[in-house]
C-alpha positions as CSV (number, residue, x, y, z in Angstrom):
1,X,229.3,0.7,47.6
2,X,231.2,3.4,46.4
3,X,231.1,7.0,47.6
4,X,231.1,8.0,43.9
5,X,228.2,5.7,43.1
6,X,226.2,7.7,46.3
7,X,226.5,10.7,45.5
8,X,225.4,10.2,41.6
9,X,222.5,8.2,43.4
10,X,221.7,11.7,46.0
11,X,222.6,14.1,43.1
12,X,219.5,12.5,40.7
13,X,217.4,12.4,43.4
14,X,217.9,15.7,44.6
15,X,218.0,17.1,41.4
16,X,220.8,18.8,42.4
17,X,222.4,19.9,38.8
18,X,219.7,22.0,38.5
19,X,219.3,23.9,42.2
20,X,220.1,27.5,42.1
21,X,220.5,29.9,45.0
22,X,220.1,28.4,48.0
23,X,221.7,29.5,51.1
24,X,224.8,30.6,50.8
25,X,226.2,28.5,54.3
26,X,230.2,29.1,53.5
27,X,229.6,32.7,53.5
28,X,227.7,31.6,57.2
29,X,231.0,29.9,58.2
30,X,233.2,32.6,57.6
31,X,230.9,34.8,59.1
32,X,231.2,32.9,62.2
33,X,234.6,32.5,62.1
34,X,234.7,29.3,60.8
35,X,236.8,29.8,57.4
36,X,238.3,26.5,58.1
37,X,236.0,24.9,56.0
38,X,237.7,25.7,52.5
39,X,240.7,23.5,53.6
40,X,238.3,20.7,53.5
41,X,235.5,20.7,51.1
42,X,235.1,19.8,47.6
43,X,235.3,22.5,45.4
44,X,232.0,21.7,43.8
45,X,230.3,22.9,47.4
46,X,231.4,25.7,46.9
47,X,229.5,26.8,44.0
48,X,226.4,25.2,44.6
49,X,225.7,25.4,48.6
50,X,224.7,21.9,48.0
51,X,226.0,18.1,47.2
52,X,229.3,16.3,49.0
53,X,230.8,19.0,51.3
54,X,233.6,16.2,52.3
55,X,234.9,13.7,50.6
56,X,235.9,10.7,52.6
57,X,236.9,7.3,51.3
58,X,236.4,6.2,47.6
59,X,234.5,3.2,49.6
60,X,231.5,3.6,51.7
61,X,230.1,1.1,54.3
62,X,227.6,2.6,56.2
63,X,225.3,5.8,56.7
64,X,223.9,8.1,59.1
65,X,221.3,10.5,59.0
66,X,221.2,13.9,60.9
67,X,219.4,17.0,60.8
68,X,221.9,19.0,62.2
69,X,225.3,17.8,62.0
70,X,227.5,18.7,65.3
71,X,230.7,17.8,66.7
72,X,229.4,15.1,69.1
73,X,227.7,13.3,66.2
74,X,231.2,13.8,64.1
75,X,232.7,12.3,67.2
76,X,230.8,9.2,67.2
77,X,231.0,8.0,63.6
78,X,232.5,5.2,62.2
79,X,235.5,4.8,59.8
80,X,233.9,5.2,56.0
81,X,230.2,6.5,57.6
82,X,228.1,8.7,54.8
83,X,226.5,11.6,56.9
84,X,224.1,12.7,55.5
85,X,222.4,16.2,57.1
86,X,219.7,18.9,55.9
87,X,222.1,21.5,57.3
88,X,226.2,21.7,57.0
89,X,226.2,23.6,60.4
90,X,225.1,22.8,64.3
91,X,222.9,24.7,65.7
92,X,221.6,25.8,69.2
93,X,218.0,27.9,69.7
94,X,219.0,28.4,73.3
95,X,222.4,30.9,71.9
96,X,223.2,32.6,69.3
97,X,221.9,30.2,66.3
98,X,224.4,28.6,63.9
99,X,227.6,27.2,65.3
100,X,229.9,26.2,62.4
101,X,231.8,22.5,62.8
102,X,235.5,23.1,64.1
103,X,238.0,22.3,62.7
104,X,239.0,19.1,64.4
105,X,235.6,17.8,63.3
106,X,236.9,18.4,59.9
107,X,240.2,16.4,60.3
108,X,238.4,13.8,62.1
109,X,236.3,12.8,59.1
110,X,239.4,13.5,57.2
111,X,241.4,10.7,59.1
112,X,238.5,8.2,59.3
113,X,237.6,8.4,55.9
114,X,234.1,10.2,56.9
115,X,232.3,11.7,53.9
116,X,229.1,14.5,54.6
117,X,226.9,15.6,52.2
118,X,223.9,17.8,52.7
119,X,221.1,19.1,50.7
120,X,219.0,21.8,52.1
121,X,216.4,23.4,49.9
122,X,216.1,20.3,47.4
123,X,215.5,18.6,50.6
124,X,212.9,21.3,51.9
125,X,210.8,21.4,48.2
126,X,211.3,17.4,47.7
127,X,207.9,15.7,46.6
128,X,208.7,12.9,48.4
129,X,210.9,13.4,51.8
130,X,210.0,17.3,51.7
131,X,209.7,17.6,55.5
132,X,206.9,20.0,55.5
133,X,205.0,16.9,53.2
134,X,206.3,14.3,55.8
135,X,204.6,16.1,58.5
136,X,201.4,16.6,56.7
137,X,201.1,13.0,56.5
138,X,201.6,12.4,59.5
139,X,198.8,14.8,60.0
140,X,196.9,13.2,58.0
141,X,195.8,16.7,56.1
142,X,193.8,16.2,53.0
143,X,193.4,18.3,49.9
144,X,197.6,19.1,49.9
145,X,198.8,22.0,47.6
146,X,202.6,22.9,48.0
147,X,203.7,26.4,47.7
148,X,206.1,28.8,48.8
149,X,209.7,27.7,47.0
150,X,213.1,28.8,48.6
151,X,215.4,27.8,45.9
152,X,215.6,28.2,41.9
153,X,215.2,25.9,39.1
154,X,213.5,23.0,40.5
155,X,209.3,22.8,41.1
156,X,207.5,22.4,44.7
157,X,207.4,24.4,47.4
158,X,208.7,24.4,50.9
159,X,205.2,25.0,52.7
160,X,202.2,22.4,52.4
161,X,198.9,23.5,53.1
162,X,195.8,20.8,53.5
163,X,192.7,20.8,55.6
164,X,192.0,18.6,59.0
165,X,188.8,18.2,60.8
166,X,191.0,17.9,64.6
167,X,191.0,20.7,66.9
168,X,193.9,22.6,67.4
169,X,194.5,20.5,70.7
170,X,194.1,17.1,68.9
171,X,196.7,18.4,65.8
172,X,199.3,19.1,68.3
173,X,199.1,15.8,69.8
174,X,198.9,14.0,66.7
175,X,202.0,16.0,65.9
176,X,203.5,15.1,69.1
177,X,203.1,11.5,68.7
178,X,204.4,11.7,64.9
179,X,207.4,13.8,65.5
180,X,208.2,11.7,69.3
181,X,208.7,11.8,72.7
182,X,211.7,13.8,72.9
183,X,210.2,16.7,70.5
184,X,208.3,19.4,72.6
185,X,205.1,20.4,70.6
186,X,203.1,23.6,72.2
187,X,200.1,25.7,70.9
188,X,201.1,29.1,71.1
189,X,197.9,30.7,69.9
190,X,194.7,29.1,69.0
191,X,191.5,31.7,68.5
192,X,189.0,28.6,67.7
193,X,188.8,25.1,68.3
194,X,189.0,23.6,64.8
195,X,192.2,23.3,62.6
196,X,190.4,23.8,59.6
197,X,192.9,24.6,57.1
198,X,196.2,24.1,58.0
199,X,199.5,25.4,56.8
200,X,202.9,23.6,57.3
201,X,205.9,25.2,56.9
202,X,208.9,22.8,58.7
203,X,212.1,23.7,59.8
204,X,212.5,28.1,60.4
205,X,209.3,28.7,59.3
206,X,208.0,31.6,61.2
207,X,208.5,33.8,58.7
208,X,205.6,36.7,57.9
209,X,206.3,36.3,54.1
210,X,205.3,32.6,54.8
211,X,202.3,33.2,56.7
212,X,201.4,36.2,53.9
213,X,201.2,32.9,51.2
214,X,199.4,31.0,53.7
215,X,196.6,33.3,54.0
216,X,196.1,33.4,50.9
217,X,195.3,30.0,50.6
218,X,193.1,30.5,53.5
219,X,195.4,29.3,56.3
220,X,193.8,28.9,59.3
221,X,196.4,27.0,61.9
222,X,200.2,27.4,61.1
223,X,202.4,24.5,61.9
224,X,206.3,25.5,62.3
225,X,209.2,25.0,64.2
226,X,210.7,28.0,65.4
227,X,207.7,30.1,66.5
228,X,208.6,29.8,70.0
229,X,212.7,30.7,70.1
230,X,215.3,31.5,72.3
231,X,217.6,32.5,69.8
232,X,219.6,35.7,70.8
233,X,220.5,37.2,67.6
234,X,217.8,40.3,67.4
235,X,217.2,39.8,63.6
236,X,215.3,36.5,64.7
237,X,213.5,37.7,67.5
238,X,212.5,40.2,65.3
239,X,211.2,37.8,62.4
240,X,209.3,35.9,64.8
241,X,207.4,38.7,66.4
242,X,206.6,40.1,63.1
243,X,205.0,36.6,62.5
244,X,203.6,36.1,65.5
245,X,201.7,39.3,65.3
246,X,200.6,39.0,61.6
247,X,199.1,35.3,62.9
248,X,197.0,36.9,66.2
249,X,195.8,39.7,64.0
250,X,194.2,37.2,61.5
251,X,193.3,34.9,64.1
252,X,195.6,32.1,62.8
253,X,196.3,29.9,65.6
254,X,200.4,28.4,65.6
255,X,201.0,24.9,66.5
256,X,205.3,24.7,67.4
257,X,207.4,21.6,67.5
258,X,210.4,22.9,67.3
259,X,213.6,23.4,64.5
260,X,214.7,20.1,64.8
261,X,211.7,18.1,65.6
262,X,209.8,19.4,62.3
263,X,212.8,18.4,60.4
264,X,213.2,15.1,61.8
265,X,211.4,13.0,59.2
266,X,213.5,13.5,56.5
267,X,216.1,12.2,57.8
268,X,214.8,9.1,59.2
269,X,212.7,8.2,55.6
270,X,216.8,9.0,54.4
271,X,218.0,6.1,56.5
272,X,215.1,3.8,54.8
273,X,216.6,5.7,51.0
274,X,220.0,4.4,52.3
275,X,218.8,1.0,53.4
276,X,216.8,0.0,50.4
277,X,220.2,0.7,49.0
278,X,222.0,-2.1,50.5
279,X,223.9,0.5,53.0
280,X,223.1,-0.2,56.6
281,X,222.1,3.0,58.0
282,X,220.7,4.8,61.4
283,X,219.8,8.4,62.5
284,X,222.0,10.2,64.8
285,X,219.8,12.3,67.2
286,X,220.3,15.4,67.7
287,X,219.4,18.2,70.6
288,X,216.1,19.6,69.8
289,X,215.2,22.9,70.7
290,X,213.1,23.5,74.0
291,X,209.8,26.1,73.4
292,X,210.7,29.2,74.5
């Protein structure tokens, strides 16, 4: 298959022509000191924070799946692999957040012919592979309306609130056993025993604006990923207690499973996308996040 044919095939789905202002993760980069990554993206990426970052070989002939990509995943793919990623950055809860890729990650998919697209908040407001939606399934929450959108010019929402009849106890293990082993779920707060209605919001969710729209649909549990964080930078720490607070006053309980866990599905119904496709694809695992 080739590259060109992908990314039409991503672009469509992810309705990318029409995605405005999403995160703007080159400014990130240079922000971190990683400027490097104008030598090597498409110039397309650079007006749209979205799409094919690197372009690789005009053939492709296999695809991997990550939610953060990272050196040691760069390191390990084959000549002419499609990553594709939620995120164009690593990242590590346990220092200072973001790390951006270096440059010989860069010149390694250069030289093998490695292409790496991404799509963040078409990904996060998807009505299919959203993975706050993902995780409500898995749930099994019923009555779903989707709010809360982080990008322009497409419709949905990046938070998913439905009702469950499971305690908060019996959500987090059903979460637990949906997201896997290797994901660390904990219930940080939980005022009553039922779920009742339950607000999803994958990924950095722990966000008091986020919580705000949840009670007003009545939220009564919050499901995130980064309510318990050791991230150092102080502008986190200080969303997170803002959240955390907000959620004890109103008695909403918060169910955690981390960055990385609650952004897992996507990425493995992706390797399905890719395989129904006729490209053999896998997910590379990442390094979730342990609870703080």
């Amino acid at each position: 298959m080739t590259l060109d044919e992908v990314v039409r095939e991503l672009d469509a789905y992810f309705r990318l022509a029409e995605v405005e202002n999403d995160a703007p993760w080159g400014e990130l980069y240079d922000s971190l000191g990683g400027a490097h990554w104008r030598e090597y993206a498409e110039p397309a990426w650079a007006e749209r924070w979205n799409g094919l970052m690197v372009r690789g070989h005009a053939d492709v002939e296999r695809a991997a799946t990550c939610v953060f990509p990272s050196d040691a995943i760069i390191e390990a793919l084959e000549p002419r692999t499609l990553l594709f990623s939620e995120h164009p950055i690593a990242y590590d809860d346990d220092v200072a957040g973001f790390n951006p890729l270096t440059p010989g990650s860069f010149e390694a998919m250069k030289e093998r012919g490695v292409s790496f697209y991404h799509a963040h908040g078409p990904l996060d407001m998807h009505p299919e592979v959203s993975p706050s939606r993902l995780c409500a399934a898995g749930l099994d929450l019923t009555e779903l309306d989707e709010y809360f959108p982080i990008v322009d010019g497409i419709p949905g929402g990046a938070a998913v609130i439905g009702r469950s009849d499971f305690t908060a106890d019996e959500l987090a293990e059903r979460l637990r056993t949906f997201l896997g082993e290797e994901i660390p779920v904990s219930v940080l707060f939980a005022p009553r025993a039922h779920a009742g209605r339950v607000a999803i919001a994958a990924g950095g969710g722990a966000q008091r604006p986020i919580l705000e729209a949840s009670l007003e649909r009545d939220c009564q549990t919050f499901v995130t990923g980064n309510a318990a964080t050791r991230c150092r930078l102080d502008f986190v720490q200080k969303e997170v207690a803002d959240f955390r607070a907000l959620a004890e006053e109103e008695g909403v309980a918060i169910v955690d499973g981390t960055h990385y866990g609650t952004e897992k599905p996507p990425q493995l119904a992706m390797v399905n996308w890719f395989t129904s496709r006729g490209l053999p694809a896998r997910f590379a695992h990442g390094k979730p996040e342990r609870a703080a």
